[in-house]
Backbone as CSV, one residue per row, in Angstrom:
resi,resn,N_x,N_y,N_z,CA_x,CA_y,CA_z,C_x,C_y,C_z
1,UNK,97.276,174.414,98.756,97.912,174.651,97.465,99.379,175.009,97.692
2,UNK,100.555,174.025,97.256,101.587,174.328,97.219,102.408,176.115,96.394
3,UNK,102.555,176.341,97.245,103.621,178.055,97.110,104.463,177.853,95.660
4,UNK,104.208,178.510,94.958,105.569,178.528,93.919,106.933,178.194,94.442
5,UNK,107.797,177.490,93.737,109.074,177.220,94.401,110.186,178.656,94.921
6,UNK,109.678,179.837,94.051,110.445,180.729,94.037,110.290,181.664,95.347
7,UNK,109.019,181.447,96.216,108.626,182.335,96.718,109.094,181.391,98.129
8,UNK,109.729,179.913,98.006,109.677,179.637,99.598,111.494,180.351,99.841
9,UNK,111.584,179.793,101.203,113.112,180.207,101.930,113.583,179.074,102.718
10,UNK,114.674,179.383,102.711,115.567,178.146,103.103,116.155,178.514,104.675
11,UNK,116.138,178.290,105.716,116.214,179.030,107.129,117.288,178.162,107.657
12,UNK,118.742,178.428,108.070,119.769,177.519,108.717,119.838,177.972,110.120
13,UNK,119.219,177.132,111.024,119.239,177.833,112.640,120.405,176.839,113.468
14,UNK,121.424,177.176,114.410,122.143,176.731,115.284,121.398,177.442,116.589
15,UNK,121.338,176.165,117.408,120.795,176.048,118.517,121.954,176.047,119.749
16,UNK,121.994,176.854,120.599,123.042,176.615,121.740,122.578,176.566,122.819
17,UNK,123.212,175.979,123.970,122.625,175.945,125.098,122.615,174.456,125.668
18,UNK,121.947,174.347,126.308,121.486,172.372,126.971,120.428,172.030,126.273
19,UNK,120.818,172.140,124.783,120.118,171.542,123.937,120.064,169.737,123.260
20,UNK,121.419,168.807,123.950,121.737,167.973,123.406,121.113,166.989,124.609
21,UNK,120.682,166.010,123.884,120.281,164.736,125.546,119.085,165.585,125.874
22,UNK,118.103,166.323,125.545,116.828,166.987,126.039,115.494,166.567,125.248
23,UNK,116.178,166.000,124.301,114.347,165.909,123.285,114.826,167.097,121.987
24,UNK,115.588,167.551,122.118,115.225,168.389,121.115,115.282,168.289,119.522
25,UNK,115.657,167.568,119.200,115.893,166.862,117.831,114.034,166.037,117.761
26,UNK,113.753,165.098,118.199,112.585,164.680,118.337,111.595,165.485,118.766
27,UNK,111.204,166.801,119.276,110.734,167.776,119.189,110.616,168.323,117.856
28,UNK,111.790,168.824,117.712,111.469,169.568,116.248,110.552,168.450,114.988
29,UNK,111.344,167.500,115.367,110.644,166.543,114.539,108.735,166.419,114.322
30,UNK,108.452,166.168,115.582,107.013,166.204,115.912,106.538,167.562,115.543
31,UNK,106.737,168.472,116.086,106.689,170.086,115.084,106.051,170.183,114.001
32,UNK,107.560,169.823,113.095,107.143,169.745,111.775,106.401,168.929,111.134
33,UNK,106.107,167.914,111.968,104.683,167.203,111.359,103.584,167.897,110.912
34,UNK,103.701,169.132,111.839,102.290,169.997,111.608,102.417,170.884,110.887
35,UNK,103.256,171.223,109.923,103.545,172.057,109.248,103.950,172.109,107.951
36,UNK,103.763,172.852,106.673,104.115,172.360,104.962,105.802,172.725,105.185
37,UNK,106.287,171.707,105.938,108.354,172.685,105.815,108.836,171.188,105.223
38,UNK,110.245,171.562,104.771,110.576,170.230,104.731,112.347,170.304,105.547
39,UNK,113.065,169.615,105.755,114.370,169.815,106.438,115.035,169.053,107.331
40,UNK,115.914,168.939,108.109,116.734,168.339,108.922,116.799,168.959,110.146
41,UNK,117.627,168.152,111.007,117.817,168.422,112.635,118.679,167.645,113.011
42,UNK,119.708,167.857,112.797,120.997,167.356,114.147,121.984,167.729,114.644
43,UNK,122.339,167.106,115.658,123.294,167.519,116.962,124.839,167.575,116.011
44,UNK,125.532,168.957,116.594,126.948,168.946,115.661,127.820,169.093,116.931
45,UNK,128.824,168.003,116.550,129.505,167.639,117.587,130.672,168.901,118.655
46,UNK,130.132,170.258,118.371,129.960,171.535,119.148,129.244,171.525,120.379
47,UNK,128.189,170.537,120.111,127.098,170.559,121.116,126.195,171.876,120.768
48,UNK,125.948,172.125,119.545,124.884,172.567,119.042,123.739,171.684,118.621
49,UNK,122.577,172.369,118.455,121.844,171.543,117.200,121.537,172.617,116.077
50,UNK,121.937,172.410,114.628,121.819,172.734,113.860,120.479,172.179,112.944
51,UNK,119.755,173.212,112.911,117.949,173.157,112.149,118.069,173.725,110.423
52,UNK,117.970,172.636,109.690,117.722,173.278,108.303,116.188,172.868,108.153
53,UNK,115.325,174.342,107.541,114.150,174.013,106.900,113.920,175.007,105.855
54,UNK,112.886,174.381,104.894,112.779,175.110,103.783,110.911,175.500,103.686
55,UNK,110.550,176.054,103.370,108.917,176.216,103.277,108.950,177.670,102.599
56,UNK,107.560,177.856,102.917,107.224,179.492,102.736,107.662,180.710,103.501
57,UNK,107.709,181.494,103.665,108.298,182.129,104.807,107.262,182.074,105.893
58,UNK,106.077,182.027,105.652,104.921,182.615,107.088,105.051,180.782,107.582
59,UNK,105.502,180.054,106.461,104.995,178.407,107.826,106.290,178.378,108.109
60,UNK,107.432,178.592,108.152,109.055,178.525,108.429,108.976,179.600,109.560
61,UNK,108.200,180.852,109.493,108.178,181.145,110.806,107.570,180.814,111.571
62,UNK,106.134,180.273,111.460,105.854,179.362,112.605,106.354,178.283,113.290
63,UNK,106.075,177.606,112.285,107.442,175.938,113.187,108.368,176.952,113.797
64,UNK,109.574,177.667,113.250,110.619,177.856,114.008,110.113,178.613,115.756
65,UNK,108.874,179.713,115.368,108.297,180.160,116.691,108.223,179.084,117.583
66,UNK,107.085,178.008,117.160,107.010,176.847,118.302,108.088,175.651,118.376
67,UNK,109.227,175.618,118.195,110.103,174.956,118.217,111.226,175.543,119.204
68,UNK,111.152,177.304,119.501,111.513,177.796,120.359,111.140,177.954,121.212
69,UNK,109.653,178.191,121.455,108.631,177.792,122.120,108.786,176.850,123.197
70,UNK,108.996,175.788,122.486,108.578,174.161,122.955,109.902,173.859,124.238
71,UNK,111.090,174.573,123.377,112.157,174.530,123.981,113.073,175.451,124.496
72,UNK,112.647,176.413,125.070,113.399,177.920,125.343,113.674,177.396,126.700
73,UNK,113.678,176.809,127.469,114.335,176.599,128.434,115.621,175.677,128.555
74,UNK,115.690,175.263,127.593,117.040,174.809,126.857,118.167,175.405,126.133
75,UNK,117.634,176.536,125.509,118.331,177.444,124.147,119.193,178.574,124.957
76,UNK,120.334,178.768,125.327,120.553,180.004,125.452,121.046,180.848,123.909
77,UNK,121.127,179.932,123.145,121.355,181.962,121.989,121.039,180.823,120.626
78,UNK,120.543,181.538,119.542,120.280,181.275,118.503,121.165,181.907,117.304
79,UNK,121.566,181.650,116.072,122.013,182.018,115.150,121.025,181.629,114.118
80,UNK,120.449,182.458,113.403,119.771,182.313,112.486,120.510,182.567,110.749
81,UNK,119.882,182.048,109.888,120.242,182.591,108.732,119.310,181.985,107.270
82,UNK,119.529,183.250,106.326,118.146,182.893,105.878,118.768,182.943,104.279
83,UNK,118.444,181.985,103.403,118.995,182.315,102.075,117.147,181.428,101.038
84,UNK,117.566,181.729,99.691,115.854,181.313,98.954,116.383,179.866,99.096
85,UNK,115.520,179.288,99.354,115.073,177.576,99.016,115.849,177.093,97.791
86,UNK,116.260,175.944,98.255,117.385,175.268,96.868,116.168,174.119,96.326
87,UNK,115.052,173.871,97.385,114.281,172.556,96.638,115.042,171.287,97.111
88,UNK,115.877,171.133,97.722,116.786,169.590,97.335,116.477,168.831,98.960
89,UNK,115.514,169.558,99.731,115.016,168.310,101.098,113.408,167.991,100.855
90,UNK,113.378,166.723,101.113,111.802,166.034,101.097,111.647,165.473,102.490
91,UNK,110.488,165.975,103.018,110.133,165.870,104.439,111.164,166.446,105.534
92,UNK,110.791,166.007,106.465,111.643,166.617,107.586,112.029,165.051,108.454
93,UNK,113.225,164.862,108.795,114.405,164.129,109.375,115.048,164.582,110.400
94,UNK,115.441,163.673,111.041,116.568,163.649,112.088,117.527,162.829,111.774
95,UNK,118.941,164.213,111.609,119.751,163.367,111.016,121.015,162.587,112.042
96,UNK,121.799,161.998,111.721,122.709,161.570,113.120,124.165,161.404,112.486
């Protein structure tokens, strides 16, 4: 049963580290297959990867857990940030 719109969150993560040329965009991707999020993933020409997803808060913290998970030997530092869900992404993408 889909969450009221009011109650999901909108999560903007920058990824640093030897995150670019590793899988990690196609990672997150596969991820969120398993999960009710919807959002984006791509490389910003910083040589970050910048993660937008939107869901509930308890499945937005999971994906993001195993997405760090999957790839912590890549990540040296994270920036997180968290504002309510705007509604305006359908599915999850890799963008370029």
């Amino acid at each position: 049963m889909a969450e009221p719109a009011g109650t999901n969150e909108r999560r903007t993560v920058y990824f640093s580290g030897r995150v670019q040329g590793v899988g990690f965009r196609a990672t997150a991707w596969s991820i969120a297959s398993r999960y009710d999020v919807s959002g984006y993933v791509r490389n910003l020409p910083d040589g970050r990867v910048e993660l937008v997803v939107e869901g509930a808060p308890e499945e937005v913290e999971r994906f993001l857990a195993e997405v760090k998970d999957a790839m912590s030997h890549y990540i040296r530092d994270v920036e997180e940030y968290r504002e309510p869900a705007r509604g305006d992404l359908i599915g999850f993408e890799i963008r370029y």
